[in-house]
N, C-alpha and C positions, 0 to 999 in steps of 0.2 A: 504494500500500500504506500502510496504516498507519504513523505515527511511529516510535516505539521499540517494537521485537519480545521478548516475554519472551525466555526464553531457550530455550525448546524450539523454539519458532516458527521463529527464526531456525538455531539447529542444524538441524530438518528442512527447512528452505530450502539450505542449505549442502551439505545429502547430496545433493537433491532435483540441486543445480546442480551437482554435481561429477561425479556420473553419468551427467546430460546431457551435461558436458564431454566425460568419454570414448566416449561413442556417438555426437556431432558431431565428435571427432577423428578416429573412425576413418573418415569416407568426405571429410575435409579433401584436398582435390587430387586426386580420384577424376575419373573421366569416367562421364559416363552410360552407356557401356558397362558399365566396370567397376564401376557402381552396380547393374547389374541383371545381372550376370554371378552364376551359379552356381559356385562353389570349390568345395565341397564336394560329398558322397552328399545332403544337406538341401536342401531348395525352398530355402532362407535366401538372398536375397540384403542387398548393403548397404541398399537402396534398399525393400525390403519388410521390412527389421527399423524402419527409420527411421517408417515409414506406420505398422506394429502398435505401436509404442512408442507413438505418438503419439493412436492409434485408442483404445488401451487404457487411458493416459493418459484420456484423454479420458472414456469408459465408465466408469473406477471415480469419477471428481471426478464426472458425472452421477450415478452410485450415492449418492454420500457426500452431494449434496446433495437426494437426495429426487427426483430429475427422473423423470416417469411415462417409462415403458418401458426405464430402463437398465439394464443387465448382462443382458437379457432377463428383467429380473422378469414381465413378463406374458404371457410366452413357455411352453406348457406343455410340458417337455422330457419326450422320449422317449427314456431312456436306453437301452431294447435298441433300438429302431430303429438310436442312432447307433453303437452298438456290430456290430450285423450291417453296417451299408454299412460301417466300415473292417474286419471280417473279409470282405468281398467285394469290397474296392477300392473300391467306388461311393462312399465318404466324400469329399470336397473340403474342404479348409479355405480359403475363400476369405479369411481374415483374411492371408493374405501374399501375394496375388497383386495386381501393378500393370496399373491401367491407363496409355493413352498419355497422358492428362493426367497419371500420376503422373510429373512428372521430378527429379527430386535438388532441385532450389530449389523444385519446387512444395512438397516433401513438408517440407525443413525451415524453410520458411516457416508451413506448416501447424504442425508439431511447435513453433515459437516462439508461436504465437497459442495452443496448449494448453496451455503452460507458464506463459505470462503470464498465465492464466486459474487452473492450479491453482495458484500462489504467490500469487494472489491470495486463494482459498479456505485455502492455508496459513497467512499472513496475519492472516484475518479469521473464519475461521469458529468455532464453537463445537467444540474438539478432541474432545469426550466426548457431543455427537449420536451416536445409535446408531442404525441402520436394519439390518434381517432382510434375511437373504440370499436371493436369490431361491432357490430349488426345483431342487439339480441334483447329480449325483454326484461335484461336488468339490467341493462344501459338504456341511458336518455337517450334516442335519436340523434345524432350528431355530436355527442358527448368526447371530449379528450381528458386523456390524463399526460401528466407530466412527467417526469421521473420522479420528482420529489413526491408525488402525490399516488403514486405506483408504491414506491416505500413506505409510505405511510401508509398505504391497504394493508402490505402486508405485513405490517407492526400489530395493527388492527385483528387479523387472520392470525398470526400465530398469537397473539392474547386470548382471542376470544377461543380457541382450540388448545389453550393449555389451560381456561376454566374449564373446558370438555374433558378435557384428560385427566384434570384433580380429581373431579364429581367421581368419572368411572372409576380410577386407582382406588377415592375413598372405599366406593362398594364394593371394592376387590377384598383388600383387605385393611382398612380403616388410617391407610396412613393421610396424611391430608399434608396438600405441599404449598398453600396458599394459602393458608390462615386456619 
């Protein structure tokens, strides 16, 4: 990385790693049982928040920096199709299902090579690059984001999915990593 970090740079590096902290504490001493074990009513386990955190990570730092086909920009969405298959069940979100290569060190081995990549982009990129959102019903019509504001989703995404992964740890086995 870069020398000396202004001072925005280094505060979104600070959120970026302290969020990662608590969604790496929560599966710290885990077994790979209870890494893919179900707690809750939610597909959610430890071990598939770890993989989408990572995944998604990953997908918006492609977004921010231009890369052809990320966030499925060249993907033409069907938004009542995907609307009838989850009023008919037939929906899958395959974004939190493990495969058997996925095991607990594969995945946060994976999740450190996407972080050392987007702190890298935090780092170094041009904060106020703006790229158009792809075409989808949870974006505004004509909506962009910036890089700075890309980072900040996923500051947003990995907080709100390492309170996902306390809640389940809790039910696992009552350790609690956030209060």
């Amino acid at each position: 990385m870069a020398g000396t970090l202004s001072r925005e740079r280094a505060d979104l590096l600070e959120s970026l790693r302290r969020h990662r902290g608590f969604l790496r504490q929560t599966v710290a001493g885990v077994t790979e049982e209870q890494a893919r074990t179900r707690s809750t009513v939610s597909e959610l386990t430890l071990a598939s928040l770890i993989k989408h955190v990572a995944d998604t990570e990953q997908g918006w730092i492609d977004f921010a920096l231009g890369k052809p086909g990320a966030m499925g920009g060249d993907v033409e969405f069907d938004e009542a199709a995907m609307r009838a298959a989850m009023e008919s069940g037939d929906f899958v979100d395959t974004r939190f299902q493990l495969t058997d290569a996925d095991t607990l060190p594969a995945l946060l081995e994976q999740y450190d090579r996407v972080a050392a990549a987007t702190d890298e982009v935090v780092a170094t990129a041009d904060l106020d690059a703006t790229r158009p959102l792809p075409s989808a019903p949870w974006f505004e019509p004509g909506a962009a984001y910036s890089v700075r504001r890309v980072i900040l989703h996923v500051i947003a995404e990995t907080s709100q999915h390492a309170g996902h992964a306390d809640i389940i740890r809790e039910a696992i086995d009552g350790a609690k990593t956030m209060g």
